[in-house]
Backbone bond lengths (Angstrom), bond angles and torsions (degrees), N, CA, C in turn:
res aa  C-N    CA-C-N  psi(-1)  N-CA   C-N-CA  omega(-1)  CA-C   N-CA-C  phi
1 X - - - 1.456 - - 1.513 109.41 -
2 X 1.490 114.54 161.64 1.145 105.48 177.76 1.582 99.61 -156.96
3 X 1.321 122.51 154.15 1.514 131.38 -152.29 2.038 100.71 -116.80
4 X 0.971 80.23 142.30 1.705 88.07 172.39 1.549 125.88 -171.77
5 X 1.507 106.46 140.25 1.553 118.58 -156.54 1.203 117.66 -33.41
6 X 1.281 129.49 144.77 1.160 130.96 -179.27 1.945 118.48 -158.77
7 X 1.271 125.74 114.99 1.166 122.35 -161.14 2.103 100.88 -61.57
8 X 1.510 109.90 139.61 1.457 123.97 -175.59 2.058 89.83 -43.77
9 X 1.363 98.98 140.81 1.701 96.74 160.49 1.795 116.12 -94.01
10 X 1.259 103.53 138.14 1.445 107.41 -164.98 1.885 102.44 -80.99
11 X 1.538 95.20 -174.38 1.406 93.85 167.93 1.753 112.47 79.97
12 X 1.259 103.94 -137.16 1.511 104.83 -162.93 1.565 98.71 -74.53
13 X 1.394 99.07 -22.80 1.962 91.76 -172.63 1.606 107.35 -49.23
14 X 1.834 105.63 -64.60 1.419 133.39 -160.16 1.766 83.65 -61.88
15 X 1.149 121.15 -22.84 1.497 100.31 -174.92 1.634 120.79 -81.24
16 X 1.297 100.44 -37.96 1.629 118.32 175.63 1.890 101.48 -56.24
17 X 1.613 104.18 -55.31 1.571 101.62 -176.03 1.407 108.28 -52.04
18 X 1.382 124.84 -54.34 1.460 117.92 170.63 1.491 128.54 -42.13
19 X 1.133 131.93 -18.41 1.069 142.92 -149.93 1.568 102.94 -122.07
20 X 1.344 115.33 -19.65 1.367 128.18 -160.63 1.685 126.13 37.46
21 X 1.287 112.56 -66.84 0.995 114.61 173.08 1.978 128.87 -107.74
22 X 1.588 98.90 83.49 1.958 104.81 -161.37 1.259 106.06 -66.32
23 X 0.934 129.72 -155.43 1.945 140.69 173.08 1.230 107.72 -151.81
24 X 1.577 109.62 146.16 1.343 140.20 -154.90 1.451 124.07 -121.44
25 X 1.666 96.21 -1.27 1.407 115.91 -148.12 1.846 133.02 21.65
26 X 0.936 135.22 171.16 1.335 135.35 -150.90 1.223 103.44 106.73
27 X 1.416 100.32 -179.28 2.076 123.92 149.96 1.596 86.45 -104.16
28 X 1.652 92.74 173.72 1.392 123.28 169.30 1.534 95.02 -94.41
29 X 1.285 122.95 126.13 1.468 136.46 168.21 1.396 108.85 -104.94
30 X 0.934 119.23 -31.29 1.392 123.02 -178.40 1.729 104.50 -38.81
31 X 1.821 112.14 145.37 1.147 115.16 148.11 1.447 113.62 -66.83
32 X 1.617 96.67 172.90 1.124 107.62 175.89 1.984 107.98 -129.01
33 X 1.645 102.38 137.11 1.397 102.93 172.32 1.371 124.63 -63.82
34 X 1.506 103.13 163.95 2.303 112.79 -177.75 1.458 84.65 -91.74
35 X 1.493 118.87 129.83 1.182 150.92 -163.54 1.781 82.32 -79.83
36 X 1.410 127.03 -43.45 1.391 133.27 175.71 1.336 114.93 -59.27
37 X 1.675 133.14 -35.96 0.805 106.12 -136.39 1.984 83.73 -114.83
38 X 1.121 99.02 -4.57 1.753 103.31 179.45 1.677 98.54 -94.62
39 X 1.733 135.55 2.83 1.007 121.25 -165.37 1.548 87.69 -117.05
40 X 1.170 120.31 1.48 1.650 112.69 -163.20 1.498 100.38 -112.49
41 X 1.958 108.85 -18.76 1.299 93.27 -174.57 1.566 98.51 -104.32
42 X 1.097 108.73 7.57 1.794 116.06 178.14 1.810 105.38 -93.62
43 X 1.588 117.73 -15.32 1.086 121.47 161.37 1.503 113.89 -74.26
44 X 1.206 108.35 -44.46 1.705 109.97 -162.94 1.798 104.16 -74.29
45 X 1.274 115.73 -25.67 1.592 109.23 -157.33 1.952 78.02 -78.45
46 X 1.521 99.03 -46.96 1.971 94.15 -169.35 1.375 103.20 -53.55
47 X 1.437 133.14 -48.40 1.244 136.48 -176.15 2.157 118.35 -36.38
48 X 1.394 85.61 -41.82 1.668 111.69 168.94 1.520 100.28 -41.22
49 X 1.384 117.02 -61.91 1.490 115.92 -179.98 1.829 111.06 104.09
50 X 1.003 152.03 -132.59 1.575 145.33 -152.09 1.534 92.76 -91.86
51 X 1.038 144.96 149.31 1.315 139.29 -177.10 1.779 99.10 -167.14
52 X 1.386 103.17 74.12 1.648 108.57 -179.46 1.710 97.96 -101.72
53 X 1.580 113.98 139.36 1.250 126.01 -170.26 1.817 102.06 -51.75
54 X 1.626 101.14 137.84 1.610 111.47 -167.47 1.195 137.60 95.20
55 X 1.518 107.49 -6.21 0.778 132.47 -173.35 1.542 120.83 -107.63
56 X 1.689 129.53 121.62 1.069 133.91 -174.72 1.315 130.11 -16.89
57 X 1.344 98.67 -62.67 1.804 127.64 165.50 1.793 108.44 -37.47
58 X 1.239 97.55 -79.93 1.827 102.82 159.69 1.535 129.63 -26.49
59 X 1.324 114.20 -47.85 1.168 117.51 -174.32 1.878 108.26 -77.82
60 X 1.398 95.54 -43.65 1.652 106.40 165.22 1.430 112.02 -33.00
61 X 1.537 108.67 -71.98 1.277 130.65 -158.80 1.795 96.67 -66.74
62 X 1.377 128.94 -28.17 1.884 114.63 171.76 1.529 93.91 -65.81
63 X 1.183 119.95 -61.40 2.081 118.04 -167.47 1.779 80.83 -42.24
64 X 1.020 127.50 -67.03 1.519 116.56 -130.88 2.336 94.19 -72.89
65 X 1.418 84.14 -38.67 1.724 76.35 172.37 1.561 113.72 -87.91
66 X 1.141 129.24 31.28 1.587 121.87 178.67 1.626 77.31 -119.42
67 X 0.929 146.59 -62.31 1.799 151.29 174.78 1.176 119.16 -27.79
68 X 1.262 106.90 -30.96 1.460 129.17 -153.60 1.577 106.65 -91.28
69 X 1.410 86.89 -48.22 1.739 111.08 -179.47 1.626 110.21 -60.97
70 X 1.447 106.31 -46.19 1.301 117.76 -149.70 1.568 100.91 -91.02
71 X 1.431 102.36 -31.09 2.059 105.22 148.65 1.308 102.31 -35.29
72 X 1.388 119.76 -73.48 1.454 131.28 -124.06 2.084 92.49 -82.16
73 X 1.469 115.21 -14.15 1.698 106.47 165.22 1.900 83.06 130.74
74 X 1.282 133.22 6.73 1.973 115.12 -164.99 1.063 76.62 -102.58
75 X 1.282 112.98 179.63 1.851 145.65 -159.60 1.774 86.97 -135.90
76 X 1.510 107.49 100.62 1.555 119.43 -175.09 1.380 106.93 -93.92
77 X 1.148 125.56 148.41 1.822 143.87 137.08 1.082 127.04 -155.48
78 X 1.364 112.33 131.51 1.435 119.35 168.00 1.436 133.76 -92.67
79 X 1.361 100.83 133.19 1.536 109.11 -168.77 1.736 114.58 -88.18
80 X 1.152 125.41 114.67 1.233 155.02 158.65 1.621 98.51 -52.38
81 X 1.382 98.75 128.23 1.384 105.86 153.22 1.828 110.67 171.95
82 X 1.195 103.58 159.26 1.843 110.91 172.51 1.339 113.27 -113.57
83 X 1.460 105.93 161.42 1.507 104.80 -172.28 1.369 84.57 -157.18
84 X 1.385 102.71 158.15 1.990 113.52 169.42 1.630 110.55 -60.09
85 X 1.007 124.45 148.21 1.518 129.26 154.32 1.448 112.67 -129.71
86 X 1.202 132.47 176.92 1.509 154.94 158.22 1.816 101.93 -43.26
87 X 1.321 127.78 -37.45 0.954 115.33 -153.36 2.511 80.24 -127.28
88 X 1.019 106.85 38.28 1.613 115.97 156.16 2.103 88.71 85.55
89 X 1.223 111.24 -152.39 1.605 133.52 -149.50 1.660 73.69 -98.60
90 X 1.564 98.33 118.48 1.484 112.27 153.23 1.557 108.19 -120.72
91 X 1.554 117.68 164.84 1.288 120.87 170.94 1.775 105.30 -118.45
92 X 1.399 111.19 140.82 1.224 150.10 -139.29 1.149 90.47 -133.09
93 X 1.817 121.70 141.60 1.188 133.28 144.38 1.824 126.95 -134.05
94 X 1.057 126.96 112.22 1.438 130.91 -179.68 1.532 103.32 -71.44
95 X 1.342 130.26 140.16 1.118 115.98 158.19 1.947 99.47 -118.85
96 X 1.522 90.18 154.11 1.588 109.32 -151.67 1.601 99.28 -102.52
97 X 1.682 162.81 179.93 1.036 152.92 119.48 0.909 104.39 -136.12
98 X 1.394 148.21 144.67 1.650 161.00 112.37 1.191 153.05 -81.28
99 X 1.129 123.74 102.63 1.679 138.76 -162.23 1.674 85.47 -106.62
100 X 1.598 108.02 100.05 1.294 143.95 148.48 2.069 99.21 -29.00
101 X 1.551 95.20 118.30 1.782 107.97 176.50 1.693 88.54 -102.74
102 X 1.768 94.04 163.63 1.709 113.51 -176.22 1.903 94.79 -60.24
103 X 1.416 116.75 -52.52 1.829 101.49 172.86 1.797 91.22 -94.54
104 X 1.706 108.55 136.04 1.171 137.45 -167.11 1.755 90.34 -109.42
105 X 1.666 132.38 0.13 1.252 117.43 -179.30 1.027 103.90 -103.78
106 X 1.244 131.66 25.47 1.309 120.07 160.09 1.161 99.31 -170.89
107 X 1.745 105.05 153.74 1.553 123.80 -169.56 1.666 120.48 -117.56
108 X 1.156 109.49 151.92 1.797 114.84 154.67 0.983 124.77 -102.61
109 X 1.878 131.88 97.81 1.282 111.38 163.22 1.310 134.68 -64.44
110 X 1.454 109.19 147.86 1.958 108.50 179.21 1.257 95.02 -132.01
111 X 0.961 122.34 117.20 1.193 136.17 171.75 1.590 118.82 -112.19
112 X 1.849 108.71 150.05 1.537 105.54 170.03 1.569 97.38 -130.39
113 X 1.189 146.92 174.44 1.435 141.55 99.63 1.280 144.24 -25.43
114 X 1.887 140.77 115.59 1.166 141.24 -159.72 1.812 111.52 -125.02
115 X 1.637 94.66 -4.62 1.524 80.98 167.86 1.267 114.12 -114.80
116 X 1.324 121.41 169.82 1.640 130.17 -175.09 1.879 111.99 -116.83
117 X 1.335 91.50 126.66 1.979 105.88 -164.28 1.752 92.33 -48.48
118 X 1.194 92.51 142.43 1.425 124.31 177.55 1.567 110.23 -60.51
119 X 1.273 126.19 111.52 1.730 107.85 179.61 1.239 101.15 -126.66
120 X 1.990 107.86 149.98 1.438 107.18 -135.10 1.923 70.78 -131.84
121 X 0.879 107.90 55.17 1.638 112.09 175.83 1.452 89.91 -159.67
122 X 1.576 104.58 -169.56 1.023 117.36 -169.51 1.506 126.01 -96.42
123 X 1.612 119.23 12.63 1.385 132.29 -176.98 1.298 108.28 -75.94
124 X 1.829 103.97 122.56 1.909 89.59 173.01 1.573 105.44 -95.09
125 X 1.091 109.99 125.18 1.502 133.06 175.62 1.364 101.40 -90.61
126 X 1.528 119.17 119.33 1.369 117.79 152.35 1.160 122.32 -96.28
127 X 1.775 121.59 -14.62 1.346 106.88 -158.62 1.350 152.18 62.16
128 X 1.512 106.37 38.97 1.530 125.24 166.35 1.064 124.26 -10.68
129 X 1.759 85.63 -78.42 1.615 113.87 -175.63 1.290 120.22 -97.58
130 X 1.545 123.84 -39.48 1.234 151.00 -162.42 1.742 91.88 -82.08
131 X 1.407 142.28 71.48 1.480 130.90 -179.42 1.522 95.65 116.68
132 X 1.338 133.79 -91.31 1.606 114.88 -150.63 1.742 92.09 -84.80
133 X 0.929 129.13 2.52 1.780 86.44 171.12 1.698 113.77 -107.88
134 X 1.344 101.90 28.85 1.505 100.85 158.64 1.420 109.45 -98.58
135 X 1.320 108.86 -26.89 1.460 120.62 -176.58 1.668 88.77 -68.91
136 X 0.750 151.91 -50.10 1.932 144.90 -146.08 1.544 81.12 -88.69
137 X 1.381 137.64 -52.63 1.264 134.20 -168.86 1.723 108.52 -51.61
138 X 1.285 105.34 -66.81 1.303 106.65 -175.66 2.044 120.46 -85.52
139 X 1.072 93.98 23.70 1.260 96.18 160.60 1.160 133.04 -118.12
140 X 2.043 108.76 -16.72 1.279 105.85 150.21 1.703 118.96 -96.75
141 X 1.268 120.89 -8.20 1.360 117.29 163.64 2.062 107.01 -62.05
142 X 1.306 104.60 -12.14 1.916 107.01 -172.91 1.861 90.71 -84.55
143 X 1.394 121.30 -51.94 1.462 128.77 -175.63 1.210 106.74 -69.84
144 X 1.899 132.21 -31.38 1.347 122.87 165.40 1.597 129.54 -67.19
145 X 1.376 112.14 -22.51 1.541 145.74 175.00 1.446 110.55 -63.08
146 X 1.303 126.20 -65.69 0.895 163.96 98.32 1.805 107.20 59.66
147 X 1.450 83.09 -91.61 1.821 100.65 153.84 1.393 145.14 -56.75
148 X 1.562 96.80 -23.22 1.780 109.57 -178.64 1.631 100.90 -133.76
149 X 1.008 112.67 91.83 1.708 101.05 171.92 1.558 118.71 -35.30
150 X 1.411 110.21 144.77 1.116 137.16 162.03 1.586 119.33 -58.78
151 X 1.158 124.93 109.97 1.450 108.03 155.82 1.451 139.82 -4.98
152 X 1.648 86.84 -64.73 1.595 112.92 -175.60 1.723 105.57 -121.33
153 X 1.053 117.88 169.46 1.797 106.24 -172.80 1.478 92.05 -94.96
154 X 1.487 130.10 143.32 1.027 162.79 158.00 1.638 114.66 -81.69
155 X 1.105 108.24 96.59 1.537 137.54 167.70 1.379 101.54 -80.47
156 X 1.707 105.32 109.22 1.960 92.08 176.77 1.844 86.39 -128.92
157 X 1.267 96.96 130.52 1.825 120.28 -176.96 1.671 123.01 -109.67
158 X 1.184 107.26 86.57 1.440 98.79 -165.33 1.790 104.51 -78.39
159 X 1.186 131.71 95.97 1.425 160.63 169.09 1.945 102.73 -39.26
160 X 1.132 82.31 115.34 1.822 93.61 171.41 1.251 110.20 -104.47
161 X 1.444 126.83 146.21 1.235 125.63 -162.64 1.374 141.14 -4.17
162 X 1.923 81.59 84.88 1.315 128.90 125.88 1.470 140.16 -18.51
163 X 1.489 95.63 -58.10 1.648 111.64 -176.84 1.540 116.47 -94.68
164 X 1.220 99.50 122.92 1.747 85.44 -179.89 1.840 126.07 -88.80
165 X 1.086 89.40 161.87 1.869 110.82 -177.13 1.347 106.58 -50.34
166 X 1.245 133.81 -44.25 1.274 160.14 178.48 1.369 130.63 -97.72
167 X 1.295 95.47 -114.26 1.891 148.55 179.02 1.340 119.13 -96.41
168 X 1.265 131.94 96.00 1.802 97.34 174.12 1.795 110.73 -85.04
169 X 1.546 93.18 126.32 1.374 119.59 167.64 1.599 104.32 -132.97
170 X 1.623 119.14 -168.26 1.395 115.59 -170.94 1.752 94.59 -93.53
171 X 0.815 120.91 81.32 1.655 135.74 166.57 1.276 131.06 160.04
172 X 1.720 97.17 13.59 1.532 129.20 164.16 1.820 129.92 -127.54
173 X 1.216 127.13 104.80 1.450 93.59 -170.52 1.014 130.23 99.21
174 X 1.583 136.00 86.12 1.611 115.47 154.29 2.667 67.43 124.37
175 X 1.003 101.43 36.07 1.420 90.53 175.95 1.407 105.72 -76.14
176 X 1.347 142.77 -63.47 1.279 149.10 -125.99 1.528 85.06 -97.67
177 X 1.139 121.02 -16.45 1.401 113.60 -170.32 1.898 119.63 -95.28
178 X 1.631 59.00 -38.13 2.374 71.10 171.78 1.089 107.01 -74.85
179 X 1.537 125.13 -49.09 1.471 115.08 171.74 1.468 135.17 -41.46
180 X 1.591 92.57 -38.05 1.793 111.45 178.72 2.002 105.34 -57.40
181 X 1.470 110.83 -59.19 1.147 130.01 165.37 1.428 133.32 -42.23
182 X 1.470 107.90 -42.20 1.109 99.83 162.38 1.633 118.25 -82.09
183 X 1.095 109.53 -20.52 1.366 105.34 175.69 1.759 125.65 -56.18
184 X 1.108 93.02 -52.29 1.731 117.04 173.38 1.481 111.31 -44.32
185 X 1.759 108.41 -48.89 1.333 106.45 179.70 1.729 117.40 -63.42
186 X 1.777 98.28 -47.02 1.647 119.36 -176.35 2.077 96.54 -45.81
187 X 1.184 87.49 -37.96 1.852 90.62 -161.28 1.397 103.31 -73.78
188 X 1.392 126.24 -23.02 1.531 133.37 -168.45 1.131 107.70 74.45
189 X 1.738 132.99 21.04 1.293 145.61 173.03 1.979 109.32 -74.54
190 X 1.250 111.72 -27.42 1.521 97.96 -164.08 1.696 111.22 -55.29
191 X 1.348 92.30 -32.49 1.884 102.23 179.92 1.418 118.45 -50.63
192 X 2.051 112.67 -19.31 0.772 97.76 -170.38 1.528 99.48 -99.15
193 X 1.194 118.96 -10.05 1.915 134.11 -175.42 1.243 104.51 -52.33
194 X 1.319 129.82 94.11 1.228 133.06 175.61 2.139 117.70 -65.80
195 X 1.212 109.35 -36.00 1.050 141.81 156.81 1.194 151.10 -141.28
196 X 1.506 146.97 -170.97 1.490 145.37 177.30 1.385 104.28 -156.61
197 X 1.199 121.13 96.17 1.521 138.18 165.72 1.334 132.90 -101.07
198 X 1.543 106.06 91.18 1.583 114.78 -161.98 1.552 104.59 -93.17
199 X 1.200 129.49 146.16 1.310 147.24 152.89 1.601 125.66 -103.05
200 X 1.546 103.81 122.97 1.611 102.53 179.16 1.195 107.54 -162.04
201 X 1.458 107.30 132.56 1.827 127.55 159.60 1.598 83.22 61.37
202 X 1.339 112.72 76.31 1.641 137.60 -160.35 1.868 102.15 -137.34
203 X 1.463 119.70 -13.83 1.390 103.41 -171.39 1.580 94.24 -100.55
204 X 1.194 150.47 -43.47 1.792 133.67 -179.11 1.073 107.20 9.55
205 X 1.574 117.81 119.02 1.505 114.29 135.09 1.186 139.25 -39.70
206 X 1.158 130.53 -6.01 1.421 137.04 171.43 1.754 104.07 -124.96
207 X 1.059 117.22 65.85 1.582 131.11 176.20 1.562 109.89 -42.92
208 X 1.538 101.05 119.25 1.277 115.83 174.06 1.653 151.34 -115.48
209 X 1.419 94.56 16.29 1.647 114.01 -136.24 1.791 100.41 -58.01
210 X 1.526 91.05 128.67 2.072 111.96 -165.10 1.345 85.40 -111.36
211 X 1.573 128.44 109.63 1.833 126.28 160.94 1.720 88.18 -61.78
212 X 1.362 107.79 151.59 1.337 112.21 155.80 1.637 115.18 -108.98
213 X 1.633 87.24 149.05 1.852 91.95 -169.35 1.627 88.69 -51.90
214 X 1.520 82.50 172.59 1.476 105.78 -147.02 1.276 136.06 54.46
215 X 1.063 116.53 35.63 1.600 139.54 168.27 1.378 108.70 -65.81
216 X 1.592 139.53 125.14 1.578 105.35 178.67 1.286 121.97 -75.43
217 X 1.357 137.17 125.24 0.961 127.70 -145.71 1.509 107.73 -82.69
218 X 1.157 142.17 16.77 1.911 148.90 165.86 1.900 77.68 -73.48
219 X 1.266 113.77 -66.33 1.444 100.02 -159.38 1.257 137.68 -76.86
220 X 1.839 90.84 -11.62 1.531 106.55 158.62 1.880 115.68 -64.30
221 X 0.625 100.33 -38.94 1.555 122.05 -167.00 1.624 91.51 -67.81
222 X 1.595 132.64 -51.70 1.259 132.37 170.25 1.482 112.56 -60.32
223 X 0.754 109.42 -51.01 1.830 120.84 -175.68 1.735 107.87 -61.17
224 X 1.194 128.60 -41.91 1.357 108.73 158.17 1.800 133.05 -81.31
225 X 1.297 97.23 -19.68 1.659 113.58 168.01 1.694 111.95 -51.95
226 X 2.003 92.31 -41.54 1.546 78.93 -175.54 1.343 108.29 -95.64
227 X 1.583 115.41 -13.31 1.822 110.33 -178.83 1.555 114.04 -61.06
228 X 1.506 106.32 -34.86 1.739 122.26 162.11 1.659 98.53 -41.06
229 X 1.169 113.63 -56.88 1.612 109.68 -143.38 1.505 107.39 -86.39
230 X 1.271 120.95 -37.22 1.521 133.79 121.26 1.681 151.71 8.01
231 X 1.267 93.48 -25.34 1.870 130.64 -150.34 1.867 109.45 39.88
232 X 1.049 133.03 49.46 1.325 125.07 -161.15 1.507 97.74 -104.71
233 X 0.953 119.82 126.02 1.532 137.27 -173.36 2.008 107.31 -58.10
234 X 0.994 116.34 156.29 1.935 110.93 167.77 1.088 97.70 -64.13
235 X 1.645 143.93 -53.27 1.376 141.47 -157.65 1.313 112.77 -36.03
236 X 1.875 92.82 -51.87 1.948 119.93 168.60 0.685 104.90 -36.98
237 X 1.520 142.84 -67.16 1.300 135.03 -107.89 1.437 102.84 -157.30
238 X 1.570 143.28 89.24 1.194 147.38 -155.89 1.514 114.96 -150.51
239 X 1.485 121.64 167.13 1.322 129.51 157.98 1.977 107.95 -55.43
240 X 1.262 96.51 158.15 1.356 110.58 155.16 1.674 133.36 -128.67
241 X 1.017 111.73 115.23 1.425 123.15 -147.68 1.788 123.03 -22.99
242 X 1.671 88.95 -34.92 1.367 109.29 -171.48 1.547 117.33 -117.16
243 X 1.380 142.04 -177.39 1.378 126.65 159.03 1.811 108.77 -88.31
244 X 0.826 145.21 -179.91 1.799 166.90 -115.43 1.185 122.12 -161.00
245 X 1.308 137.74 46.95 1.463 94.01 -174.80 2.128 127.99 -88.78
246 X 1.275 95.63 150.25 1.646 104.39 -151.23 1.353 97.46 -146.62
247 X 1.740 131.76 178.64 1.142 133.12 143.27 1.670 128.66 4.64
248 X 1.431 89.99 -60.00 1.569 94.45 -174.10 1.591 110.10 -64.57
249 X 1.011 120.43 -46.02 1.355 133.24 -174.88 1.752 120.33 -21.33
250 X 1.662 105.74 -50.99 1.518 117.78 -175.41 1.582 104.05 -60.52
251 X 1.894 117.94 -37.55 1.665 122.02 -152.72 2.252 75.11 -79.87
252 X 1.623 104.08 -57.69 1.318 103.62 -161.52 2.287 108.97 -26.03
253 X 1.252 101.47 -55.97 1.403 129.97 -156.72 1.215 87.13 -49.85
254 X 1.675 135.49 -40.38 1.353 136.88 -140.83 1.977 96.89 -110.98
255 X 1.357 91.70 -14.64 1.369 85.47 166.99 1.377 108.63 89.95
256 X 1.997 119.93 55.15 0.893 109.20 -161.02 1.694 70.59 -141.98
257 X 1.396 113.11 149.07 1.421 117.43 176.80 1.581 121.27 -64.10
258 X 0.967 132.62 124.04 1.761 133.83 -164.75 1.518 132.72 -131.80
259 X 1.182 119.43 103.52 1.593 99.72 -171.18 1.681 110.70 -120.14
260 X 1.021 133.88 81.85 1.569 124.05 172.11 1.223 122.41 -51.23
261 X 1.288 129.48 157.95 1.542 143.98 -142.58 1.435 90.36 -146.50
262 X 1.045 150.36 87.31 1.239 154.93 175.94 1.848 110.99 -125.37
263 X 1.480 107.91 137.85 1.267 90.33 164.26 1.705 100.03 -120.42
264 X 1.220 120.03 114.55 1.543 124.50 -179.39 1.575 103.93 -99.99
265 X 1.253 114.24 78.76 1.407 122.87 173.46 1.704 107.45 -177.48
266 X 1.680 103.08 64.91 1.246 114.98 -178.33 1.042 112.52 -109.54
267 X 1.909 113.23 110.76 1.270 106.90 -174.19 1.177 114.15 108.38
268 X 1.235 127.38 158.09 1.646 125.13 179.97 1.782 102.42 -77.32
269 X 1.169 109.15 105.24 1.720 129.77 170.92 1.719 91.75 76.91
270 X 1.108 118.64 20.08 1.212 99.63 152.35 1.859 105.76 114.30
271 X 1.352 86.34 12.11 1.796 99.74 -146.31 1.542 96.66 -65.83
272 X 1.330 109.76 -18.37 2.148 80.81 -162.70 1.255 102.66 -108.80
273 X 1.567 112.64 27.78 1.702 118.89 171.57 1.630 102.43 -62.18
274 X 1.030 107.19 159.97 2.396 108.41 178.22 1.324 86.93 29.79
275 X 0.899 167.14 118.71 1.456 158.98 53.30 1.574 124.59 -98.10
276 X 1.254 102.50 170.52 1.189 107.63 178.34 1.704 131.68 -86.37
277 X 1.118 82.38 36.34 1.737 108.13 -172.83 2.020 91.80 -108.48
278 X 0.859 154.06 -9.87 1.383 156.03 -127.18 1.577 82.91 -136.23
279 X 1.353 97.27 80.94 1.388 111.23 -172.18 1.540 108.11 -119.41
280 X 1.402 134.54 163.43 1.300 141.88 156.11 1.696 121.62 -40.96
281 X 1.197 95.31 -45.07 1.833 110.50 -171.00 1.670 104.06 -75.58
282 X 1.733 107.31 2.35 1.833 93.56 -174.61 1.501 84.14 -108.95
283 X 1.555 128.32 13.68 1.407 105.87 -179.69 1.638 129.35 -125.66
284 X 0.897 120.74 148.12 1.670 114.91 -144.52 1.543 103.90 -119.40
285 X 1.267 119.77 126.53 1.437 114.22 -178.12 1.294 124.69 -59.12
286 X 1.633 127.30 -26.10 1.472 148.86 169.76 1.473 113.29 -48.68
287 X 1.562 107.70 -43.87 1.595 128.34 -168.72 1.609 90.15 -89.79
288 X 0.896 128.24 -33.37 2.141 114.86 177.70 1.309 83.14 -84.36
289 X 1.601 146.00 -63.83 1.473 116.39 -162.54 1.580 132.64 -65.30
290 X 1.593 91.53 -11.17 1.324 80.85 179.50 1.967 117.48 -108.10
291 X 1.379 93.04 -13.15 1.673 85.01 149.79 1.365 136.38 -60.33
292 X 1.307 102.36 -59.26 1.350 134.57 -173.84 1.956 93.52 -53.12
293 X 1.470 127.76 -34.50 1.377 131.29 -174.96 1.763 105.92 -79.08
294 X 1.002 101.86 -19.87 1.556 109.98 -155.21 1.942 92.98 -110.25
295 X 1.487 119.11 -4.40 1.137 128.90 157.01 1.505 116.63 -73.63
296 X 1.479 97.94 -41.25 1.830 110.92 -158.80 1.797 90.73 -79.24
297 X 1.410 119.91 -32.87 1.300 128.44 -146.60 1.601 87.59 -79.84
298 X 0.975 118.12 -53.13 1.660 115.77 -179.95 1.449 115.70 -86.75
299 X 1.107 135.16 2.24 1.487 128.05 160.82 1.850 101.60 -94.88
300 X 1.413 134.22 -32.96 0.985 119.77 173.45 1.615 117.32 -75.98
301 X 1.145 96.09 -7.75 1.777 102.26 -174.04 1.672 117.19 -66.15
302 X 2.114 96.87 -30.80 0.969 98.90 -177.80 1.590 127.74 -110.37
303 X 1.512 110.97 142.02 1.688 125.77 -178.77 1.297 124.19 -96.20
């Protein structure tokens, strides 16, 4: 992902940020994830080691999270497909899961990222935070789901390259996600996309989660109602200076409501983003449960 300037949005946005935490009324019904069981699978995908889309490792790691899923009670498949890149025709795989909601006509996507940016030097990147700890998030938010039906059915898409080769422009970056997007539209499904709830670089010990402007603000407005209800401090749970673009970006474009959960402030100024600092030991099982809760809390919120 990558962030870029964007003037504050006025109105109800600037009002919610002031306010930090608004209300939505309801309870939170949502389950809640095992702080264990999103930290063990956010260990194992890092354990994998460099896992940039095309790559053997990658392809491993969809079998091992479509398996994983389909343990945990979702109805898995992974989608196959190639697309151009900077570096010629690579092949891409999304893997798909669904835990069936009480109305089955309409869905919430949650989506994370599962591959780790390609580095063309000598840094070994595993991707802690940056790629597997959305994967540990949404694989025990799929086994917490799982147990308590959804309102609405929960579509969770773990997106393969994510990270671009380069630059992200539209032939860099953001693949698994445009593909997902365009699909939805091709299918005449977006009508039924009630939302798009992405999670990323969510495990830090020092939990930070920044919405970026352009957040829609119905789901901004949910997302602090439930971080309130939650006990999650403002520090948690805040604006981000600028807008994002990430995953969410392709559903946003099409006009589908979107809020990413990102905390982009890993590290002192940000330092152990792409580096080889994006280690296991900076990530905390508390910080995947309580994203990953504050995911479930606003996709069950909504009817």
């Amino acid at each position: 992902m990558f962030r870029h300037g964007r003037k504050f949005l006025t109105g109800m946005i600037l009002t919610l940020g002031a306010l930090g935490l608004g209300g939505c009324g309801g309870e939170v019904t949502a389950p809640q994830v095992d702080p264990i069981t999103a930290y063990r699978y956010t260990l194992e995908i890092a354990n994998a080691g460099e896992r940039p889309s095309g790559s053997p490792v990658l392809a491993q790691q969809a079998d091992f999270i479509a398996a994983t899923a389909k343990q945990f009670g979702a109805t898995t498949r992974i989608n196959d497909f190639e697309d151009d890149t900077p570096l010629g025709k690579m092949r891409f795989r999304n893997v798909i899961a669904e835990v069936p909601g009480r109305n089955t006509s309409q869905f919430v996507l949650i989506g994370c990222h599962y591959d780790t940016k390609k580095m063309f030097s000598h840094i070994h990147f595993v991707g802690a935070n940056d790629g597997a700890s959305g994967v540990g998030a949404l694989l025990a938010m799929i086994k917490a789901a799982a147990k308590k039906k959804p309102p609405l059915t929960l579509r969770f898409v773990f997106f393969d390259g994510e990270e671009s080769l380069y630059e992200y422009d539209h032939g860099d970056g953001l693949f698994g996600s445009r593909h997902d997007a365009a699909a939805l539209e091709k299918s005449g499904e977006l009508k039924q996309c009630r939302a798009m709830i992405l999670l990323d670089m969510i495990g830090d010990r020092d939990l930070d989660i920044t919405l970026p402007q352009g957040t829609d603000p119905d789901l901004a407005q949910r997302c602090f109602a439930a971080a309130s209800k939650l006990g999650m401090t403002a520090k948690q749970v805040k604006w981000f200076k600028d807008d994002i673009t990430d995953d969410h970006t392709p559903f946003k474009e099409r006009g589908i409501p979107t809020i990413d959960l990102i905390d982009f402030d890993y590290g002192p100024n940000n330092s152990w983003w792409h580096t080889s600092e994006d280690t296991i030991d900076k990530i905390a099982p508390e910080s995947l449960a309580a994203a990953a809760d504050l995911g479930l809390a606003i996709a069950y919120g909504l009817r």
